[in-house]
C-alpha positions in Angstrom: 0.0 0.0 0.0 1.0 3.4 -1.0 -0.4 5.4 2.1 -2.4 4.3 5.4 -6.1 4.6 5.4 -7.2 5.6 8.9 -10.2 4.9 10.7 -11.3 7.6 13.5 -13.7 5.6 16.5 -14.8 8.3 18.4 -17.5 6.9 21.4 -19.6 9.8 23.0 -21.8 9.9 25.5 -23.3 13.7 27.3 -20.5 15.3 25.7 -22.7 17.7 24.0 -20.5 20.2 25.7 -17.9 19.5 24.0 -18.4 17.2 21.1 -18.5 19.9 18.3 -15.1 21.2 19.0 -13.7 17.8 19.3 -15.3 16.8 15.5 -14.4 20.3 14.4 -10.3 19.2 15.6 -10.9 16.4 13.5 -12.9 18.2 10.9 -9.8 20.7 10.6 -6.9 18.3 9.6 -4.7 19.2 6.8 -5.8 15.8 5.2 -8.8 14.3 6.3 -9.1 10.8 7.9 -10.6 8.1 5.4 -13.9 7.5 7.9 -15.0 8.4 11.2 -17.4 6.7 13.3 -19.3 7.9 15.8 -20.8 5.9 18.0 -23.4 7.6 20.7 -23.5 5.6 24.1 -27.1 6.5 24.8 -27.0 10.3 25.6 -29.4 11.6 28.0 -28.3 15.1 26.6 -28.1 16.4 22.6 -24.9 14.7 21.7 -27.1 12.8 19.2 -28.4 16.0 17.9 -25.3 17.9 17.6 -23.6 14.7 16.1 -26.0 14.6 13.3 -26.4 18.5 12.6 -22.5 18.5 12.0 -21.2 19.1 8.4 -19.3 16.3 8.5 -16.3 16.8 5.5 -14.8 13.2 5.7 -17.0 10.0 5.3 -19.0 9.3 8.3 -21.0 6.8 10.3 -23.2 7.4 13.1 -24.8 4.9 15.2 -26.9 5.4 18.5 -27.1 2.7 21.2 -28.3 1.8 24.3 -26.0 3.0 27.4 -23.2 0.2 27.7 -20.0 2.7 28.4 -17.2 3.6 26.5 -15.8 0.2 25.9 -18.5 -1.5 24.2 -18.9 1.4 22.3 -15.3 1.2 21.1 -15.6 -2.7 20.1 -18.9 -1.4 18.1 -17.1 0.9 16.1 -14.1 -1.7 15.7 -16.5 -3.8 14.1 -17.9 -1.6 11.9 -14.1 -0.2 10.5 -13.0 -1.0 7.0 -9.2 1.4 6.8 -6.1 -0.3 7.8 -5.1 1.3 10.9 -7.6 2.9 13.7 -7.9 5.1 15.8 -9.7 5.5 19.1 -10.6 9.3 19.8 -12.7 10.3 22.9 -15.5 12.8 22.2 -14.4 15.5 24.4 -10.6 15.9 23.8 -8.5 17.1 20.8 -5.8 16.4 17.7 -3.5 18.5 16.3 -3.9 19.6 13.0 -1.2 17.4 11.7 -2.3 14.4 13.3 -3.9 12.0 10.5 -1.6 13.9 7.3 1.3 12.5 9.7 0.1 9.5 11.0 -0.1 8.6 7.5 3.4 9.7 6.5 5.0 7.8 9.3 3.4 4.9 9.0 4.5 5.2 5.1 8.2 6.1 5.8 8.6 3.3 8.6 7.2 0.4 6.7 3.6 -0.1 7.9 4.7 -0.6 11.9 1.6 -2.5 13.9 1.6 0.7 16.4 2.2 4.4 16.4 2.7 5.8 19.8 3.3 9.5 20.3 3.1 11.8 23.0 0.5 14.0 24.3 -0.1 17.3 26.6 -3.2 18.3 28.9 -5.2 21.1 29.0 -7.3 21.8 32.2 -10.8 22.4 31.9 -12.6 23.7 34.8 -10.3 21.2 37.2 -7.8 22.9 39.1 -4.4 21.8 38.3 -3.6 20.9 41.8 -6.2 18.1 41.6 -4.7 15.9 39.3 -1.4 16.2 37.3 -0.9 13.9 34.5 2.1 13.1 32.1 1.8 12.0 28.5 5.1 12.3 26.9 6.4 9.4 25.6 9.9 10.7 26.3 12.2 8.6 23.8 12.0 8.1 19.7 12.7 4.7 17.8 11.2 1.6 15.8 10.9 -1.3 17.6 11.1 -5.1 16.0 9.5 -7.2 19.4 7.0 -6.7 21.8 10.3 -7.1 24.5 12.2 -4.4 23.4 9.3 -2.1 23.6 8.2 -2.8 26.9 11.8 -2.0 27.7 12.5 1.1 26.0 9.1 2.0 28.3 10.3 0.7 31.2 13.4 2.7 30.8 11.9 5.8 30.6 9.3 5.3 33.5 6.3 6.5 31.0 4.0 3.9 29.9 0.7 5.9 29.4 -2.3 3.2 28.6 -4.5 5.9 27.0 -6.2 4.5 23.3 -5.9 8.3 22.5 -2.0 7.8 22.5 -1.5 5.4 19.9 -2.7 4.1 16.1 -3.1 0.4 15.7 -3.4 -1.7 12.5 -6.5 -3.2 12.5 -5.8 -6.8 12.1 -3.9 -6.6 15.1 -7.5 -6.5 17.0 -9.4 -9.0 14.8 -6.7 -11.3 14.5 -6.1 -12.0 18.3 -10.0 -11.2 19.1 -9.0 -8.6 21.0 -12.1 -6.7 22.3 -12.7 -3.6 24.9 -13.8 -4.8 28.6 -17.1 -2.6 29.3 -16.0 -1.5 32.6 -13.7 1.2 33.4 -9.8 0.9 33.0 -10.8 -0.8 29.6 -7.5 0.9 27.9 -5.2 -0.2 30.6 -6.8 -3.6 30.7 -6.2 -3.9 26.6 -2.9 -2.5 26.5 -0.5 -5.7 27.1 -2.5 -7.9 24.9 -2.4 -5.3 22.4 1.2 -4.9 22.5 1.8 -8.9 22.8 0.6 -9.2 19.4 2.6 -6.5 17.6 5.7 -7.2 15.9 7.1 -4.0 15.2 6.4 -1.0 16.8 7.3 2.7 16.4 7.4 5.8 19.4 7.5 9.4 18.3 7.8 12.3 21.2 5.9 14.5 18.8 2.3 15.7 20.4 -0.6 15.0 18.7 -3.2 14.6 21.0 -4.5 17.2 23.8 -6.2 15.2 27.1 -9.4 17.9 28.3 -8.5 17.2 32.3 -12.4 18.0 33.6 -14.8 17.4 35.9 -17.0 14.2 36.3 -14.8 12.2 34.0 -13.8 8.8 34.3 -10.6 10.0 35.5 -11.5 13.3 38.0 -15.0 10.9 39.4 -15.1 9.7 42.7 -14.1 5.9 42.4 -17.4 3.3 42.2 -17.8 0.0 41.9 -16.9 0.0 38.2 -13.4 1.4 38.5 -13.0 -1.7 41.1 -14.2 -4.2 37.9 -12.0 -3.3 35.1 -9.5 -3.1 37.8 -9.9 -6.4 38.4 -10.7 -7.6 34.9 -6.9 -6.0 34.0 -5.4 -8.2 36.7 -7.3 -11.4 35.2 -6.2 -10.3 31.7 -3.0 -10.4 33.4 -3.0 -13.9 34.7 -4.1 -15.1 31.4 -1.1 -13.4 29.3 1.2 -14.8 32.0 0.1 -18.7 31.0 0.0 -18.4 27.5 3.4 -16.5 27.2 6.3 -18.5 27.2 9.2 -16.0 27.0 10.7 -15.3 30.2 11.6 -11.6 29.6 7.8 -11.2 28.5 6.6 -13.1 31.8 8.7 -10.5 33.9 7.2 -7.6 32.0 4.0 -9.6 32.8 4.6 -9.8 36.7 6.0 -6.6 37.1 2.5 -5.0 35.9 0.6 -7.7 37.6 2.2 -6.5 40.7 1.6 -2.8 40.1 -2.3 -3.8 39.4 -3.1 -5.7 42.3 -1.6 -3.1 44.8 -4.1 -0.7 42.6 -7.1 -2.9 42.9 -6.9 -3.5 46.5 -6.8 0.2 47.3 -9.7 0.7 45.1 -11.6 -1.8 46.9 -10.8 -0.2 50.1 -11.8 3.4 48.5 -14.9 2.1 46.9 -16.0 0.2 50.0 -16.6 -3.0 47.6 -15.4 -6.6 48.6 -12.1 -8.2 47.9 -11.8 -11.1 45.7 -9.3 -12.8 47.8 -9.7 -16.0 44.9 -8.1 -13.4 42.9 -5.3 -12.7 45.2 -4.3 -16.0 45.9 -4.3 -17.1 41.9 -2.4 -13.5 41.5 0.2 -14.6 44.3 0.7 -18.3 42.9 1.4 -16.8 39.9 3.8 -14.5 41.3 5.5 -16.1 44.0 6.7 -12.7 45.3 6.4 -12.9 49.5 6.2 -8.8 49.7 3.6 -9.2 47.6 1.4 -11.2 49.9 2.3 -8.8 52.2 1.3 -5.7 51.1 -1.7 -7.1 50.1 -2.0 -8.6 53.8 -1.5 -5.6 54.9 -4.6 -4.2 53.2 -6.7 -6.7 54.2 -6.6 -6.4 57.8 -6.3 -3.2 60.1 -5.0 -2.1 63.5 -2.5 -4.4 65.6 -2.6 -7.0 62.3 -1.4 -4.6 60.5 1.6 -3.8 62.7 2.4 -7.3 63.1 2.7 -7.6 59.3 4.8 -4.3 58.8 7.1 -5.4 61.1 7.6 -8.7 60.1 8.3 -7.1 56.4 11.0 -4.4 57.8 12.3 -7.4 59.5 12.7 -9.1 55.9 14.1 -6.0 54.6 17.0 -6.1 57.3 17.5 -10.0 56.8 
């Protein structure tokens, strides 16, 4: 192929505040994407409305649904894509003007890669800055020819950001390994690794395309509920299914070390959410691991007061040891 076709997935739902400026960022590119498809999640408000009244300039499908959240959305839109790469754009951020015109001249220039990462900068929108503070620079260049030495080169510079918004797949990636969106939240961190598993050659570009709208009442900025505890939790299962089928050691450790990371998450959100453990899921997640401090940080959540001390003392005394 001569150039990359490029799908746009954009999943919206009450974003009537801010949908039109986010299709007029993608209605303003120097060269237009190939098709865009807009999914609406079952607005309450005029997303719908505004989504239809638009003057679209690119070749556009638009489909309404009952509320299922972002992630099913996503898969619908997957399913309905017919370019060879696409992209997953939420409904209330922004691209740069450059973004598809070179998205298609790298993928041209660096032989079709399976994934285009790049960087990205934040833009505060009625959240003081104070609140949250969040880092999407990708902070290195280069082409990658395995899944391991990606997951180093991210490893090496500390910045792994999960966000769909933050990369361009080839489609075949996600149809050939069934890969599908969890409908919970986390769905982007829970994809990521089997994503990435079943690339061969990737590429990373510091350049900013993409501009994250930090606001209120998003899945980010929201008080933590019950379904930030589930795709949690359905990240760390992902996990423990990656970590049998793999066979590669350096992929397992890659594997463990995020496994680790996850369930530490998970039990705190259980804690902040006030919603039960699955301690069947910590015990397969241990087994798997075989990491003692582990167990006991995640001991240490379970229980409180003088059990508590008991266990950070007996961990200090490890330390020392």
């Amino acid at each position: 192929m001569n150039k990359a076709s490029i799908s746009v997935i954009m999943p919206a739902f009450n974003v009537s505040r801010y949908m039109e400026e986010a299709l007029t960022s993608m209605a303003n590119q120097e060269t237009l994407p190939d098709e865009v498809i807009i999914v609406d999640d079952g607005s309450a408000d005029d997303t719908l409305a505004l989504v239809e009244k638009f003057q679209h300039p690119y070749p556009v499908k638009i489909l309404s649904t009952r509320n299922q959240g972002q992630g099913c959305a996503r898969n619908l839109g997957l399913s309905l894509a017919s370019c060879e790469y696409v992209y997953f754009f939420d409904s209330d951020d922004l691209v740069t003007p450059d973004f598809i015109s070179d998205m298609k001249d790298l993928a041209k220039d660096n032989a079709f890669p399976d994934i285009i990462f790049f960087s990205g900068r934040s833009f505060y929108d009625g959240v003081d800055e104070s609140v949250i503070q969040l880092e999407y620079d990708r902070g290195f260049d280069g082409v990658f020819e395995s899944s391991i030495e990606l997951l180093e080169a991210f490893r090496a510079s500390g910045r792994f950001s999960a966000s769909t918004c933050l990369y361009m797949s080839r489609r075949r990636l996600w149809t050939d390994a069934s890969l599908r969106f969890i409908q919970h939240f986390h769905e982007d961190e829970c994809i990521l690794y089997p994503l990435v598993m079943a690339a061969r050659r990737c590429l990373v570009t510091q350049r900013v395309y993409f501009e994250r709208r930090i606001r209120l009442n998003s899945t980010m900025t929201q008080h933590k509920v019950p379904k930030h505890v589930q795709g949690m939790h359905a990240t760390v299962r992902t996990l423990l299914m990656l970590n049998r089928k793999v066979r590669d050691r350096q992929l397992t450790t890659f594997i463990h070390r995020r496994m680790r990371l996850f369930l530490k998450r998970y039990v705190s959100l259980c804690r902040s959410a006030g919603t039960e453990i699955d301690l069947n899921l910590l015990v397969r997640a241990c087994l798997e691991l075989r990491d003692p401090t582990v167990l006991a940080y995640l001991l240490y959540y379970l229980f409180d007061g003088q059990a508590r001390g008991r266990i950070r003392r007996c961990m200090r005394a490890g330390s020392r040891g």
